[in-house]
MARTIVO-142879 format. One line per field, with one value per residue (C-alpha): residue in one letter; x, y, z. Coordinates in nm, 3 decimals. Layout:
N
residu = a/...
u = X/...
v = Y/...
w = Z/...
This chain:
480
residu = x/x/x/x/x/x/x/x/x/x/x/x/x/x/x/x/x/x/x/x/x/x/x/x/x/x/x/x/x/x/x/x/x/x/x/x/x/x/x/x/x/x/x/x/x/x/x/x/x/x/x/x/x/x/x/x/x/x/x/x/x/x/x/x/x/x/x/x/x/x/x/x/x/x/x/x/x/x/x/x/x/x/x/x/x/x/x/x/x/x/x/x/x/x/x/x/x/x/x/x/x/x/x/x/x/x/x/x/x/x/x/x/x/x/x/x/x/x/x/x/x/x/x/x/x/x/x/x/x/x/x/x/x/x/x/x/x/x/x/x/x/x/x/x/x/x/x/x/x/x/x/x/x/x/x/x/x/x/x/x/x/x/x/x/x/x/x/x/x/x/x/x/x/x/x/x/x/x/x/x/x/x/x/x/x/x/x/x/x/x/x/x/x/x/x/x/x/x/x/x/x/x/x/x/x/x/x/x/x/x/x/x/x/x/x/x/x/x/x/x/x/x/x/x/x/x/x/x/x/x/x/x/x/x/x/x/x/x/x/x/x/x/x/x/x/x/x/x/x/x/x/x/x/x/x/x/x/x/x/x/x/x/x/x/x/x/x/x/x/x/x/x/x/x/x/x/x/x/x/x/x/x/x/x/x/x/x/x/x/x/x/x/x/x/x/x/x/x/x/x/x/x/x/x/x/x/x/x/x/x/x/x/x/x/x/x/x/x/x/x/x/x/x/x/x/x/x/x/x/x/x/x/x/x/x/x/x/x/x/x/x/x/x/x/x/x/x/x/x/x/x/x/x/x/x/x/x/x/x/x/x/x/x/x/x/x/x/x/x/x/x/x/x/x/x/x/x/x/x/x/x/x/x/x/x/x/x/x/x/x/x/x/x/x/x/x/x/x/x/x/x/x/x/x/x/x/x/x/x/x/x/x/x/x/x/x/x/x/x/x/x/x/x/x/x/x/x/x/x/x/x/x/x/x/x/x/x/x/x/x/x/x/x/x/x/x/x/x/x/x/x/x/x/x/x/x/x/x/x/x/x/x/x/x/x/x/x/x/x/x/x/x/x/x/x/x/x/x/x/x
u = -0.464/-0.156/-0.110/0.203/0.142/0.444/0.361/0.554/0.255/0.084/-0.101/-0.056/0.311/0.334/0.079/0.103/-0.186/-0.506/-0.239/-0.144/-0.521/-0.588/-0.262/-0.360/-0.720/-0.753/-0.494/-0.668/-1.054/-0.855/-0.762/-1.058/-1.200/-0.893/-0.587/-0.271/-0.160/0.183/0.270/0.619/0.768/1.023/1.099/1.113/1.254/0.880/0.779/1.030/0.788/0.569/0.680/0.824/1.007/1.334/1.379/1.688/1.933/1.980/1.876/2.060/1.925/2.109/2.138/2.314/2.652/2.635/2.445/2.283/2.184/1.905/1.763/1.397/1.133/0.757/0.406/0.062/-0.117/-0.425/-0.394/-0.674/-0.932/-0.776/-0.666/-0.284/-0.193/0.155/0.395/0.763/0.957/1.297/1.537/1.820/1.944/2.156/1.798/1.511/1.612/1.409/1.153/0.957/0.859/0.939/1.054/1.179/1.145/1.396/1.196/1.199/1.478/1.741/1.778/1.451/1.522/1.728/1.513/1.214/1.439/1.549/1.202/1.079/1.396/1.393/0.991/1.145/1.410/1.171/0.956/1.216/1.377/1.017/0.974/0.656/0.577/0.281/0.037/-0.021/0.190/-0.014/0.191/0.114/0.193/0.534/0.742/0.677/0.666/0.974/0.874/0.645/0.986/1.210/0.975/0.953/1.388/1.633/1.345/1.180/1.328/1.256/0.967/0.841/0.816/0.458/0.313/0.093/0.071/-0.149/-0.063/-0.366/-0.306/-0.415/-0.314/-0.184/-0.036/0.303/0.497/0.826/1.044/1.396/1.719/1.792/2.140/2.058/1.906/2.160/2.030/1.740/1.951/1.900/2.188/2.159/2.162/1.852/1.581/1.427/1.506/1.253/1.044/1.108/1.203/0.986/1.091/1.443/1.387/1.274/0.908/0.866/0.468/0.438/0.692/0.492/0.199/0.366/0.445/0.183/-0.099/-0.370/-0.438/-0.619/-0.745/-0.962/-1.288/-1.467/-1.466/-1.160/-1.033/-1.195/-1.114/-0.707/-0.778/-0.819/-0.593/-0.715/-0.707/-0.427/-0.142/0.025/0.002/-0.376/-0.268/-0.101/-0.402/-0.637/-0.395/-0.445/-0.797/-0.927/-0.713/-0.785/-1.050/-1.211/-1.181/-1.349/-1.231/-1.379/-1.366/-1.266/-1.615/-1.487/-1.276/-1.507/-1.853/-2.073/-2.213/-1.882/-1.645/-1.507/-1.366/-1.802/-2.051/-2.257/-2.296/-2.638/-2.734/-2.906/-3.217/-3.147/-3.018/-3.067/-2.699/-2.591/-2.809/-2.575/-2.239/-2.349/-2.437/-2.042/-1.881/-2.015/-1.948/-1.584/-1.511/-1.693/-2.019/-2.388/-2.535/-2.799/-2.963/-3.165/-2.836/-2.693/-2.345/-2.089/-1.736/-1.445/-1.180/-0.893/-0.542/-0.576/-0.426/-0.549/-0.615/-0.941/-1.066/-1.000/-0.941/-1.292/-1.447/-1.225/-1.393/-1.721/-1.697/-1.890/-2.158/-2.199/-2.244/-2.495/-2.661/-2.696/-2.477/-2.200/-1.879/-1.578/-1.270/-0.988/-0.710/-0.346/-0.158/-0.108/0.009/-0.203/-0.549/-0.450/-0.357/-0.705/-0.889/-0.763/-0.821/-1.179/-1.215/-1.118/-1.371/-1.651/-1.889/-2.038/-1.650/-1.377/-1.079/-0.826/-0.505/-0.315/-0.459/-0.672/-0.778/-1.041/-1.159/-1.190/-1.461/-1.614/-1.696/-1.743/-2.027/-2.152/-2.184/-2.509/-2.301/-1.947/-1.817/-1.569/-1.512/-1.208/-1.059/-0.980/-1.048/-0.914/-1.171/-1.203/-1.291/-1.431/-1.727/-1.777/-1.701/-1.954/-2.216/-2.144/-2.214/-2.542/-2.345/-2.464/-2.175/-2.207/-1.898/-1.801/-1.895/-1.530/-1.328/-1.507/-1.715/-1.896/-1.920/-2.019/-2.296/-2.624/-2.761/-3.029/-3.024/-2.715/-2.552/-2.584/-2.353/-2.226/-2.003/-1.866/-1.556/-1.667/-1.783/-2.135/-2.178/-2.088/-2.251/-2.613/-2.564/-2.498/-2.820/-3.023/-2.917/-3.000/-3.324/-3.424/-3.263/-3.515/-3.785/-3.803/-3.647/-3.805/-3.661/-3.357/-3.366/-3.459/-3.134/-2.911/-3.027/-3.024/-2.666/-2.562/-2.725/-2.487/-2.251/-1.905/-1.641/-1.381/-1.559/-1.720/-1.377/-1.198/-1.449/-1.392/-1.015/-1.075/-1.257/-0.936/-0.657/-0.842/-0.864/-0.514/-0.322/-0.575/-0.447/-0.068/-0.034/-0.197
v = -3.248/-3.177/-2.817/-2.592/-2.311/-2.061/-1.735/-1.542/-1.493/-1.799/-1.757/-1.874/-1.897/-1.533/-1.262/-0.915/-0.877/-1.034/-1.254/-1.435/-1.559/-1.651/-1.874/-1.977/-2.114/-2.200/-2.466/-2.668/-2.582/-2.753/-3.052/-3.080/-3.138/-3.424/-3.276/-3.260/-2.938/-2.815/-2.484/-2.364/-2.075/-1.892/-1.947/-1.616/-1.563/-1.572/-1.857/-2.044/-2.061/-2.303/-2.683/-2.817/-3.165/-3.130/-3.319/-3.509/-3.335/-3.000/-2.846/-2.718/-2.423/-2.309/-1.915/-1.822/-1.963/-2.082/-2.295/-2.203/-2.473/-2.422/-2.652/-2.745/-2.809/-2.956/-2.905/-2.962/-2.666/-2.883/-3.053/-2.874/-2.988/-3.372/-3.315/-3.280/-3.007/-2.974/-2.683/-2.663/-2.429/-2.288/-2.221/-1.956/-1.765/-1.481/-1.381/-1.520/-1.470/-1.154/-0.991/-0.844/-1.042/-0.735/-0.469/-0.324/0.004/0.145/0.057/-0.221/-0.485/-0.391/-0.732/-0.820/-0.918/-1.200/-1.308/-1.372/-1.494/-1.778/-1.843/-1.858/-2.095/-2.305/-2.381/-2.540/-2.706/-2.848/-3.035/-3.229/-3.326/-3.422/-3.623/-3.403/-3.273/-3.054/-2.978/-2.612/-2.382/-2.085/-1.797/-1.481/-1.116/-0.997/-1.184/-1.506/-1.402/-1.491/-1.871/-1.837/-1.666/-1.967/-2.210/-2.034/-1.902/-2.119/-2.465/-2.446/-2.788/-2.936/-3.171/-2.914/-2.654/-2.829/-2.745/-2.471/-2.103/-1.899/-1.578/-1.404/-1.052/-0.957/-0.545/-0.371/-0.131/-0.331/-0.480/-0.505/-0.267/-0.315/-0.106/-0.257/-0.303/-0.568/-0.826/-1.066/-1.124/-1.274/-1.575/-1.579/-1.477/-1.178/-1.381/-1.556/-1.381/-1.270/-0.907/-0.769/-0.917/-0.739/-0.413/-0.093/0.214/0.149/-0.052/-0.405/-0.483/-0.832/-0.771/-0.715/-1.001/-1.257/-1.131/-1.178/-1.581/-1.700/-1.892/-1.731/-1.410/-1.384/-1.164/-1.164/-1.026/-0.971/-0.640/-0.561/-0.797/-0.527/-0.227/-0.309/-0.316/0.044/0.330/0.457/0.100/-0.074/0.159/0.139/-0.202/-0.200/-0.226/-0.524/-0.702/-0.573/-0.730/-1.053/-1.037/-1.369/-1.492/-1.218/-1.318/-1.258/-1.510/-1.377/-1.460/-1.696/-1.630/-1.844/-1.933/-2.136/-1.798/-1.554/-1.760/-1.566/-1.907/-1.997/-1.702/-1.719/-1.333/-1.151/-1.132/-1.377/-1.610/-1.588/-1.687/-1.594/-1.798/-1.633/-1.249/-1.203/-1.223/-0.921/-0.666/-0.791/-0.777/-0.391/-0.364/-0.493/-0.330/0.020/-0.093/-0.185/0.137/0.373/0.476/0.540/0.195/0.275/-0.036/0.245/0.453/0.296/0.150/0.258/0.017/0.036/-0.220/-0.141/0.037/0.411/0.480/0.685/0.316/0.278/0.588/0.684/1.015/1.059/0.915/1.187/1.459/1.336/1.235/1.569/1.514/1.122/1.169/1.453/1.190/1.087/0.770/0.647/0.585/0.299/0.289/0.053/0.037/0.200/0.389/0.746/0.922/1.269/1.040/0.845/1.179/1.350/1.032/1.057/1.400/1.358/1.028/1.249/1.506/1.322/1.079/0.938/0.853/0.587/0.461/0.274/0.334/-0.010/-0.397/-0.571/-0.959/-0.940/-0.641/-0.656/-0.981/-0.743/-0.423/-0.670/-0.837/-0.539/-0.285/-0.252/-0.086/-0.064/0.156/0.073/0.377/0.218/0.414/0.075/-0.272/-0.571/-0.784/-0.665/-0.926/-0.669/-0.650/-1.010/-1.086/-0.796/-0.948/-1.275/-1.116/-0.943/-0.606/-0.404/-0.263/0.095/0.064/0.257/0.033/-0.063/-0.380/-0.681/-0.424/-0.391/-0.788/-0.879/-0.626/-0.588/-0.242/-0.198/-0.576/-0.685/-0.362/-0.034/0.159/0.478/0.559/0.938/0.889/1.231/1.299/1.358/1.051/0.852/1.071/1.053/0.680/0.631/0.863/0.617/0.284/0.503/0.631/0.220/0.136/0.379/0.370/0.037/-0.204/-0.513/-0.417/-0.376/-0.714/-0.894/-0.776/-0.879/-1.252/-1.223/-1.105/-1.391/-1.637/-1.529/-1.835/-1.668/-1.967/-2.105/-2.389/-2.183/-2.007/-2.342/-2.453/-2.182/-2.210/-2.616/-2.492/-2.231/-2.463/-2.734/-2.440/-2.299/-2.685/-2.710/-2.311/-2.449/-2.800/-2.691
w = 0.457/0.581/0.713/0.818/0.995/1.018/1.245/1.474/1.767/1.896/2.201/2.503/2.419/2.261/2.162/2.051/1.875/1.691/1.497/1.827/1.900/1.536/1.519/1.927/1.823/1.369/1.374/1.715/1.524/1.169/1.376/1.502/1.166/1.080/0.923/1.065/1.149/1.297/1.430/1.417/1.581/1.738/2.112/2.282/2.614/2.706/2.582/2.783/3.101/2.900/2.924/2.589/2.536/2.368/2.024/1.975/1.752/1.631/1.318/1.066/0.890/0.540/0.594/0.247/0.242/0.614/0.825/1.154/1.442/1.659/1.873/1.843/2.117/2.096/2.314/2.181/2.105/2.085/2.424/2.654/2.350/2.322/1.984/1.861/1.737/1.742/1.792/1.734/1.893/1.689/1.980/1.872/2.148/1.955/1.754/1.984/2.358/2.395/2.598/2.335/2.033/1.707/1.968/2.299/2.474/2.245/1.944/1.648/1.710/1.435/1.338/1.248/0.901/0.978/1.297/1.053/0.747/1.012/1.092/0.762/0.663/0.967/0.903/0.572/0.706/1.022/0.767/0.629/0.999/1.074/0.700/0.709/0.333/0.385/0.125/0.253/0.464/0.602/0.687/0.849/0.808/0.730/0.909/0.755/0.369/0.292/0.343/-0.030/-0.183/-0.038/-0.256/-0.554/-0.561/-0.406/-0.304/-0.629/-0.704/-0.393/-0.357/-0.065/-0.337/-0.485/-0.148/-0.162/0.042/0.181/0.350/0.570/0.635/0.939/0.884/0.621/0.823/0.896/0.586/0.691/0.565/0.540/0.354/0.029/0.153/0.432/0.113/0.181/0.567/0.414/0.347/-0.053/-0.312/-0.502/-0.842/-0.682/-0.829/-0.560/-0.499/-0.761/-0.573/-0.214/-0.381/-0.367/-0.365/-0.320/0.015/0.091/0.139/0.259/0.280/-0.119/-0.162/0.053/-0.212/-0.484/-0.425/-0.202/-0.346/-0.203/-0.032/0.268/0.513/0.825/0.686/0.357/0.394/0.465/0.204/-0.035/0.168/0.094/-0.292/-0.257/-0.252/0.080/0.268/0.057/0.216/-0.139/-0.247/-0.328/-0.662/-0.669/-0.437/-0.726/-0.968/-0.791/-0.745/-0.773/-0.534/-0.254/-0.018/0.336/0.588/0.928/1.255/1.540/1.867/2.189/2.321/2.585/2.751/2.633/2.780/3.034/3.158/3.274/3.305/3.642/3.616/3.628/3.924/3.806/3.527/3.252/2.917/2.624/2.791/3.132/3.142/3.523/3.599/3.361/3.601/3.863/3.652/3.586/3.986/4.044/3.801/3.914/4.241/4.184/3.990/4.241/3.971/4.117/4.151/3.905/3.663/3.476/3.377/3.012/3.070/2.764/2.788/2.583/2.588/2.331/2.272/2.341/1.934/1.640/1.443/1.702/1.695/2.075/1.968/1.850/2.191/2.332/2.132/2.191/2.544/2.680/2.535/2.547/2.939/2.846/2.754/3.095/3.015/3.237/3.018/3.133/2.948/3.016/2.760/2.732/2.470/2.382/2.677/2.624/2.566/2.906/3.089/2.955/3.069/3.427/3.474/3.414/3.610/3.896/3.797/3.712/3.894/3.546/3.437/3.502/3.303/3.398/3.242/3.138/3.073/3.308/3.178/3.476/3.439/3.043/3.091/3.389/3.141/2.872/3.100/3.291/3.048/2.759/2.500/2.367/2.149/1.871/1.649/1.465/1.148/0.999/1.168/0.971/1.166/1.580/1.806/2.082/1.923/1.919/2.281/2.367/2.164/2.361/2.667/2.561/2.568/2.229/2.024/1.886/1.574/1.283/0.956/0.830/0.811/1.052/1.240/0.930/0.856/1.235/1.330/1.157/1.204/1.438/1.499/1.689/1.746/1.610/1.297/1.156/0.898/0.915/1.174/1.344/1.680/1.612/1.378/1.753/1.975/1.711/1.697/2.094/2.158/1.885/2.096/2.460/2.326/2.214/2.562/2.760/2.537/2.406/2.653/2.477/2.133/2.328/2.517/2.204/2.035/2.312/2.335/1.890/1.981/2.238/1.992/1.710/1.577/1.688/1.719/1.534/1.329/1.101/0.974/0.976/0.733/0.514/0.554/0.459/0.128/0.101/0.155/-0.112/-0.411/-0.328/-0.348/-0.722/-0.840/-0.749/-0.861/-1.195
């Protein structure tokens, strides 16, 4: 097959969020399995450090009743695994030249709409300066919904217009709003019969647009595929995802089991396996060594790795903190976010010897408390999928998550991890004291689901096989 991917995040060349790894590592796995997938994006002032070859040319992007020219770069997104996977790089100064990729320090770039309009435009135009007619574009989140409108209003009678789309959702909680009044940045005519479409209570929603005209709906778990057909997960367009039904499903992520490997991280202590755990005693040794803890094997390790935001729950280890080190636990949190939650953590990291955080993002130190810790908590209110909890069962460490979105698909009670479902403060403190008491009491039981854990079938291949069997139904649904 022949596969576009549109996104706005593609790590390494730009990452905000879960969107950035999933467009970094499902277009190299698809490759891998024969089709021919390009990436296109924007080129962000970031993205510039990375080494690109200029194509010859510019291209000329139709934006309403002008035309734009950008300039358009490639690099192989595929080349560390010998495949090609190319990505194309939309060069536009005025709209891409940025630090941040949706925002600054003052807040949401006011020109968004357009940005993303250009993005989703120049995507279209790209495949016919390449002569590349793809038989699916996959496009991601908000800012690349517009791309299913463009074939259905102003391309429908282009021959890209029979390939087919598939949006992935990755969290309902941004859908790109926009005043009704800036329509016309979005580079369609009034007349085109598209603005029912974006409308919604007298704004523009490009989420419920991109809904509306893409072929399929996906998002990164089953569960949460049914949690946003609901009115409390669907944040006001589970209606329309119910309407489509048949066409909503759950894709779960992979994870990078080449960065995320304790047999060859270079970032831990030491290096073990599933068949050899002897180097995780000495990852928990360093790690309370390097944040100043009792070296103590006996004392349970508890790491968190994530935002410091209401979405994960943070709050709620906040609450319940007191008593977790009751417990007799020892508790490392590394992560950044609401000022008041990193304030309260570093007053007690000064008061207690059982307590450390460290205020901001550490790549080392994430794969240290990922590897030297035996449990992780992930209390999430929502979780479209998590990949925390995936890296810590990698590394043998046990995670202790609320039983919504991927948490829910990814850890089997009792088995690789440990649930709860009430999003209180004594549901996480009962659940942590469960997975101590099993960790004191019965350290075979406890051993036995680590190495299950490790053993776990985490990468990418398995959701580019789905996404194969996804791409295949969604090019039958639109060619009839």
């Amino acid at each position: 097959m022949k596969i576009l991917y549109a996104t706005s995040e593609c790590f390494p060349y730009a990452k905000a969020g879960g969107l950035g790894d999933v467009a970094g590592a499902l277009p190299v796995a698809l490759a891998e399995r024969g089709h021919d997938v390009r990436v296109v994006m924007p080129r962000y002032a970031t993205t510039k450090k990375f080494d690109a070859t200029p194509l010859a040319g510019s291209l000329g992007i139709p934006f309403g009743p002008m035309t734009a020219w950008a300039r358009i770069l490639r690099a192989n997104l595929g080349e560390d695994r010998g495949v090609q996977a190319p990505v194309y790089f939309i060069e536009h100064d005025r709209l891409y030249d940025r630090g941040g990729i949706y925002n600054d320090s003052h807040g949401d770039f006011g020109d968004n709409l357009e940005r993303f309009a250009m993005l989703s435009r120049g995507a279209i135009e790209l495949c016919r300066y390449l002569g590349f007619e793809p038989d699916v574009i996959h496009v991601h989140d908000w800012p690349t919904c517009l791309l299913p409108v463009y074939l259905d209003t102003v391309e429908a009678w282009t021959p890209i217009a029979r390939a087919a789309t598939v949006l992935t959702i990755h969290n309902m909680g941004y859908q790109g709003w926009f005043p009704r009044a800036d329509f016309p940045k979005s580079g369609m005519p009034w007349d085109s019969g598209a603005v029912s479409s974006l409308e919604m209570h007298g704004q523009l929603n490009l989420l419920k647009a991109g809904i509306m005209h893409s072929t399929m709906v996906s998002t990164v778990s089953p569960r949460y595929a049914a949690e946003i057909q609901t009115k409390d997960g669907g944040e006001g367009l589970d209606g329309l995802l119910r309407a489509r039904g048949n066409d909503v499903v759950g894709v779960l992520n992979g994870i990078d089991e080449s960065t995320w490997n304790p047999e060859v991280d270079r970032h831990i202590a030491a290096n073990y396996s599933a068949h050899d755990l002897g180097g995780k005693a000495e990852c928990k040794a360093a790690l309370q060594r390097e944040l100043g803890l009792e070296q103590n094997p006996h004392v349970p390790l508890l790491g968190v790795v994530s935002r410091l935001v209401g979405q994960k729950g943070i709050d709620v280890v906040a609450d319940a903190l007191g008593r977790l080190l009751e417990l007799g636990t020892q508790i490392v949190i590394l992560g950044s976010g609401d000022s008041h939650l990193e304030s309260q953590f570093q007053a007690l990291s000064h008061q207690s010897r059982s307590f450390r955080a460290w205020i901001g993002m550490n790549e080392g130190l994430a794969h240290r408390i990922e590897a030297g810790s035996d449990l992780f908590l992930m209390p999430s209110r929502y979780e479209p999928c998590g990949l925390n909890q995936m890296y810590s069962q990698r590394y043998g460490t046990l995670p202790v998550v609320r039983a919504v979105g991927g948490l829910d698909d990814t850890v089997e009670n009792g088995e690789t991890g440990f649930k709860f479902d009430d999003l209180t403060a004594d549901a996480l403190v009962a659940t942590v004291a469960w997975a101590v008491e099993i960790y004191r009491h019965d350290p075979h039981r406890f051993h036995s689901m680590r190495v299950r854990s490790m053993q776990k079938q985490m990468g990418w291949s398995t959701a580019a096989k789905q996404y194969d069997a996804l791409y295949r139904l969604a090019i039958r649904r639109r060619r009839g």
